[in-house]
C-alpha positions in Angstrom: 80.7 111.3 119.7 82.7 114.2 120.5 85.4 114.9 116.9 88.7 116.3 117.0 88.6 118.4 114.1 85.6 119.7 112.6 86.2 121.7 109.6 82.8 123.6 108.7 81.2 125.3 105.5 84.1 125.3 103.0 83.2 123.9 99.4 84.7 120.5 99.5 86.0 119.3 96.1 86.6 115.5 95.8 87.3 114.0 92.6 88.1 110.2 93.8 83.8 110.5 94.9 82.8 113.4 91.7 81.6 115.6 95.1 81.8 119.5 94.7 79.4 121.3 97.2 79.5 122.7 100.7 79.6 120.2 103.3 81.2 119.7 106.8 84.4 117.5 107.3 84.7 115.6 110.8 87.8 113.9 112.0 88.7 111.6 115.0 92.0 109.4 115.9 93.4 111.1 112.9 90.9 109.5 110.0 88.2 110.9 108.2 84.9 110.3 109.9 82.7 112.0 108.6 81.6 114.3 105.5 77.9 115.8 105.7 76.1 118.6 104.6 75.6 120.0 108.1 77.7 118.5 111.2 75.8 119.4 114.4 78.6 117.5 116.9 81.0 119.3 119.2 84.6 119.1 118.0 87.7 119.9 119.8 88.7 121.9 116.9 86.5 124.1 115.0 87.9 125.5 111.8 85.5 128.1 109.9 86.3 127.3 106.0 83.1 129.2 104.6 84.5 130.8 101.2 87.3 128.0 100.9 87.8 125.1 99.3 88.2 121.8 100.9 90.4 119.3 99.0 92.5 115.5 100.4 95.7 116.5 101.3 97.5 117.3 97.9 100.3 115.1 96.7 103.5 116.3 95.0 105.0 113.2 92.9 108.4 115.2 91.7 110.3 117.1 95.1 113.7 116.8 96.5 113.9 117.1 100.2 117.2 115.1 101.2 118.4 117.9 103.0 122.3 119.0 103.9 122.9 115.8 101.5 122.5 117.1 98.8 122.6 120.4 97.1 119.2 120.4 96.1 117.1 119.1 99.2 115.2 121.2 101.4 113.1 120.9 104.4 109.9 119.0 104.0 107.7 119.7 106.8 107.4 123.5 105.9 106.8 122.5 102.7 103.9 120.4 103.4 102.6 123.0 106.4 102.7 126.1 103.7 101.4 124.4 100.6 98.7 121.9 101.5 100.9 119.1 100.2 100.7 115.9 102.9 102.7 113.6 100.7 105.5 113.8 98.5 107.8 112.0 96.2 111.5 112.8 96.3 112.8 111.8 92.9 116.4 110.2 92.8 118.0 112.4 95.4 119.0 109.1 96.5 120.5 105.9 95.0 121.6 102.1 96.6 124.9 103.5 98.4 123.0 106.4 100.3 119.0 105.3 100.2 119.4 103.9 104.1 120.8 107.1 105.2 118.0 109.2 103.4 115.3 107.2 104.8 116.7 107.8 108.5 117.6 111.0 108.3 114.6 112.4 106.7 111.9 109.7 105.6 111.7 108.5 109.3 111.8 111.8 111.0 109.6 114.3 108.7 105.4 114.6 109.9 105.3 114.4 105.9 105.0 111.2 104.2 107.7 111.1 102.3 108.0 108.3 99.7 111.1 108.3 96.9 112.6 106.7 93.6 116.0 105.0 94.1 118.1 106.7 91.5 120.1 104.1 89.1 123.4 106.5 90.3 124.6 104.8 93.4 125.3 108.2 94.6 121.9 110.0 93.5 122.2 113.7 93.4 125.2 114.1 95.7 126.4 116.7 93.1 125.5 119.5 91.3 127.3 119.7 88.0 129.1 116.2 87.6 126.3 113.8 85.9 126.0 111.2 88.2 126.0 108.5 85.8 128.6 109.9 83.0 130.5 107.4 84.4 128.8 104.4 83.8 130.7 102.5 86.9 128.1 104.5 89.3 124.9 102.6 87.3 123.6 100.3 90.0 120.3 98.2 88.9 120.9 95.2 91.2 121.6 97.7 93.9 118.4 99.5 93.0 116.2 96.2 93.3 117.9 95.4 96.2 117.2 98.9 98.0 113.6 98.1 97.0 113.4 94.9 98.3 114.7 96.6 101.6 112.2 99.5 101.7 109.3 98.8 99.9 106.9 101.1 102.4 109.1 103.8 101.3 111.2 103.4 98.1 107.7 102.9 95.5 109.8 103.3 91.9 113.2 103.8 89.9 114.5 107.4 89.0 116.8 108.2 85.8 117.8 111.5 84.4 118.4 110.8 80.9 120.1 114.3 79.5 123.3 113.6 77.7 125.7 115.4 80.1 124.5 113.1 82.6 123.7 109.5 81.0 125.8 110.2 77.9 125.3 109.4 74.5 125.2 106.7 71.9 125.2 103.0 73.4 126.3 105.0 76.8 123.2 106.4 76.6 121.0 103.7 76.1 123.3 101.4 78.3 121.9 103.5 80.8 118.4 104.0 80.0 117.4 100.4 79.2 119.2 99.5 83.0 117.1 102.1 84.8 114.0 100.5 82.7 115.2 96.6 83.8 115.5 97.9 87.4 111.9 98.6 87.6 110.8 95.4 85.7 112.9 93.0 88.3 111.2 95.2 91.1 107.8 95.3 90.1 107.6 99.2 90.4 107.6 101.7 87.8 110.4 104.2 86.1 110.3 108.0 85.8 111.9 109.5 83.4 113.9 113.6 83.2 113.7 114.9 79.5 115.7 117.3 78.6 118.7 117.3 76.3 118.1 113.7 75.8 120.8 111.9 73.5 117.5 109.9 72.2 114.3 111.5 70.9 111.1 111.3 72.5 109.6 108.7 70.3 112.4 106.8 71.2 112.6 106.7 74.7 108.1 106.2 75.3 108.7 103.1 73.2 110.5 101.5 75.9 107.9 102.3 78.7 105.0 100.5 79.9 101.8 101.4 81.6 102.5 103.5 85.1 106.3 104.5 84.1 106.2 108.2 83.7 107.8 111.4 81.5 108.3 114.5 83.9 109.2 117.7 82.5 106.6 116.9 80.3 106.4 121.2 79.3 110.0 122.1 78.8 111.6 124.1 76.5 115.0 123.2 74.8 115.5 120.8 71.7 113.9 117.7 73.5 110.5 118.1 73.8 106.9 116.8 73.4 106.8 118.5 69.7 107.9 117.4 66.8 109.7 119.3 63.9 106.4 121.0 62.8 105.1 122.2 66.2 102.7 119.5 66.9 102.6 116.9 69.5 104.3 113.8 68.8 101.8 111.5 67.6 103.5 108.7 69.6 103.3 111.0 73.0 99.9 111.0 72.4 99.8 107.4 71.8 101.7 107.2 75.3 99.7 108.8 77.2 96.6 106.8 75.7 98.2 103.3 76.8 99.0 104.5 80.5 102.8 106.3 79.7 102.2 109.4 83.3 103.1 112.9 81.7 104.2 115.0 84.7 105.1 118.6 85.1 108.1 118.7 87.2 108.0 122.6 86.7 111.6 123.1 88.3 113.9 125.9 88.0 114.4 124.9 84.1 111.6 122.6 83.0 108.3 124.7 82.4 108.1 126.9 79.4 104.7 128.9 78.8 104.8 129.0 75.2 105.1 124.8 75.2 102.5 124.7 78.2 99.9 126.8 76.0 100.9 125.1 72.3 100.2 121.7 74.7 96.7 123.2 75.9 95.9 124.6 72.1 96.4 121.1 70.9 94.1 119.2 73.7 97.2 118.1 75.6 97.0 117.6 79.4 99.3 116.4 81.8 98.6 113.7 83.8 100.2 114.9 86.9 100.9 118.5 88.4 104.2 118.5 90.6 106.8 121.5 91.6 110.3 119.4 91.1 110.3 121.7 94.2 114.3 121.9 95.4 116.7 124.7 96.8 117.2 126.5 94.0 113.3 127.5 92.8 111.5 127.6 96.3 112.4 131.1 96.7 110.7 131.3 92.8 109.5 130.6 90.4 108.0 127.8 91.6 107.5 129.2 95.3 104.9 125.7 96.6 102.1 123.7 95.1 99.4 125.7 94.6 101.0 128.7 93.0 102.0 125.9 90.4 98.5 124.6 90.2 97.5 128.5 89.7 99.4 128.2 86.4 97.0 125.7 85.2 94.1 127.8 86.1 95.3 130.2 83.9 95.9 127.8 81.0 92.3 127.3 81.4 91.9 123.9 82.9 88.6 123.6 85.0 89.7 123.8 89.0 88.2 120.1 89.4 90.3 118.6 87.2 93.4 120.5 88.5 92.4 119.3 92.0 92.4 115.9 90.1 95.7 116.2 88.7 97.2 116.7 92.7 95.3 114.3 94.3 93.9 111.4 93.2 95.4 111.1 89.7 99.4 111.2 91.4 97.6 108.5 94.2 97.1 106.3 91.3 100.3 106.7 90.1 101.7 105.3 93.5 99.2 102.6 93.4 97.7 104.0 97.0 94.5 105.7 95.7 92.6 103.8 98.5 93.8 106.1 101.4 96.0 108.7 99.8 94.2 112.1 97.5 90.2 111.1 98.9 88.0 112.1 101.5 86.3 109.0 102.2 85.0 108.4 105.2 87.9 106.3 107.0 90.6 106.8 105.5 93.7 109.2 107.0 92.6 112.7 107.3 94.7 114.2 105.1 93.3 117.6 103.9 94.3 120.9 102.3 92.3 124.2 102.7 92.3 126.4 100.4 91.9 129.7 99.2 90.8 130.8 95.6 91.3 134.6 95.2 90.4 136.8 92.3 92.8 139.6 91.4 95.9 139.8 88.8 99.3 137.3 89.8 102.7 137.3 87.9 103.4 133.9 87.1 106.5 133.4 86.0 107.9 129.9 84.1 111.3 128.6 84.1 112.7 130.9 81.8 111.7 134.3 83.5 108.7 134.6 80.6 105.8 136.2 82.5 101.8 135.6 81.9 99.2 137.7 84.3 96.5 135.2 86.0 93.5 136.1 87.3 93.1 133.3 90.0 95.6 132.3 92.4 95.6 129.6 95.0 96.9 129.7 98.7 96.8 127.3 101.0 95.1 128.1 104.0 95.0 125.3 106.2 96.8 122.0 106.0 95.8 118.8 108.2 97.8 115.6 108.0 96.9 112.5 110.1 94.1 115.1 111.6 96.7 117.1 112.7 96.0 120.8 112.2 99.5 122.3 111.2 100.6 126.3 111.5 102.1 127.8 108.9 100.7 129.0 105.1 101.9 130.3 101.9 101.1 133.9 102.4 105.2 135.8 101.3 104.8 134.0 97.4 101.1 135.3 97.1 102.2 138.6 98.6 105.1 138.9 96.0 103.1 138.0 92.8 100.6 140.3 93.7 103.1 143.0 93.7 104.7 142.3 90.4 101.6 142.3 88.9 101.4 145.9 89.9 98.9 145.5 92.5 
């Protein structure tokens, strides 16, 4: 057998099959065919990965990429070439009245697989500073099941942002919180939920949720957080997360504060899933892609397999597709990130312009989706924190 893509030497790190060693990776008709200590086959395709790391395409459960629609989307095929990311989750960008149009325009036409939660706004994020359901006219639950119904290889869950200048307050608020919650019952799917500014309190709103709904934002600063009064974690959030409740990053432009991301890691308190909440306003920093985000967790101190965990088969869980999306088994789509782990001192900056200097950063060096071998990489964000850390 002659493979198309024979990716050789790099240290592959698989947590959906507890593997970390140096082995070879063989693809054919775009699947994973083959992973071995040593691979002595001609291949089409040769890459040399010794000194990298070898890890299923990582998957990014909090983006926006409904481009020119909305004011937040951007492209999502450079996204996945220069970050390693094969599969993404756009969260809300659109809702019933505009979901067929985001899955043609984009969904159908992007190399990336791109999966999305219907917003409970009709209109999703079609504007920037009107909160698209102050108005409680635009909350849409029937049409959310509906668009479900309609899409289920591509619309997977239900997306609400519950701050108060958006949802509003009092019975407003929950109005709109408990109809975002009975859109994902009646579709058998899940609900994630924005925190921040919330006109309810934390305790509050994970004692609505079941097993598989999620909390992004999960590390943001502001009055709404995972703490309580006296600095500590909410003993319900920990009770959450224990019964199933997803704690997500979603660093964004304003949802990822250092001081709460180290109190979190002081008190034993992970997230379940690392994402970018990646949009137009934070590509160019502080986010920048995927693995400068995961870098941030490196230097928090969590082990590299479990942060390799946290972007791959943890978020594949989450989407219920953990049997061909975030492994490397042998026959399932060849979705793979190479990457590189380099030693020096990185500026990482958090939503807030607050400053820590890693040691590690991560780069993606190669990205394959569907054993396709893409061009492109992450190098300008690496170059740029390596700088303003005064290298």
């Amino acid at each position: 057998m002659r493979y198309d893509l024979l990716i050789r030497g790099g240290e592959v790190i698989d947590p959906s099959q507890n593997v970390r060693e140096v082995r070879d990776v063989a693809v054919v008709d775009g699947r994973i065919a083959a992973v071995e200590p040593r691979i002595d086959v001609e291949a089409r395709v040769t890459l040399d990965a010794r000194g990298l790391l070898v890890v299923p395409g990582l998957i990014d459960l909090h983006v926006h990429v409904y481009r020119d629609h909305t004011p937040w989307g951007v492209e999502p095929d450079p996204i996945m070439a220069a970050g390693g990311v094969t599969t993404m989750l756009d969260t809300g960008s659109a809702g019933s009245s505009n979901f067929a149009g985001f899955r043609r325009d984009v969904i159908d036409r992007s190399r990336a697989e791109i999966l999305a939660l219907v917003n409970l706004s009709s209109i999703g994020l079609t504007s920037f500073n009107v909160g698209e359901l102050f108005d409680r006219r635009y909350a849409d639950p029937r049409g959310v099941v509906e668009t479900i119904r309609r899409h289920p290889d591509a619309a997977v869950g239900v997306k609400i942002r519950a701050s108060e200048h958006i949802i509003g307050s009092g019975r407003q608020g929950w109005d709109n919180l408990r109809d975002a919650i009975r859109a994902a019952r009646e579709s058998g799917t899940w609900l994630m939920v924005h925190i921040g500014h919330t006109p309810m309190s934390l305790p509050e709103i994970v004692a609505e949720l079941q097993p598989g709904d999620c909390i992004t934002h999960c590390f943001r600063g502001g009055p709404q957080t995972i703490f309580a009064a006296d600095g500590r974690v909410f003993d319900e959030v920990r009770a959450a997360a224990e019964r199933g409740i997803v704690f997500d990053v979603g660093h964004g432009m304003g949802s990822f504060r250092w001081e709460n991301a180290e109190a979190a890691a002081e008190q034993g308190f992970e997230p379940t899933t690392i994402s970018t909440d990646l949009h137009a306003f934070n590509i160019e920093g502080p986010v920048w892609d995927m693995p400068t985000t995961m870098a941030k967790f490196l230097y928090l101190g969590v082990p590299l397999e479990r942060v390799i965990e946290m972007t791959t088969l943890r978020p594949a869980r989450v989407l219920g597709r953990s049997d061909d999306l975030g492994t490397l088994k042998v026959g399932t789509p060849a979705d793979i990130a190479v990457l590189e782990l380099i030693e020096g001192r990185f500026t990482l900056t958090d939503s807030h312009g607050t400053t820590r200097i890693g040691r590690q950063m991560l780069r993606a060096a190669a990205t394959v989706k569907r054993g396709r071998l893409l061009h492109g990489g992450g190098r300008f964000p690496f170059e740029r924190q390596l700088e303003a850390a005064g290298q």
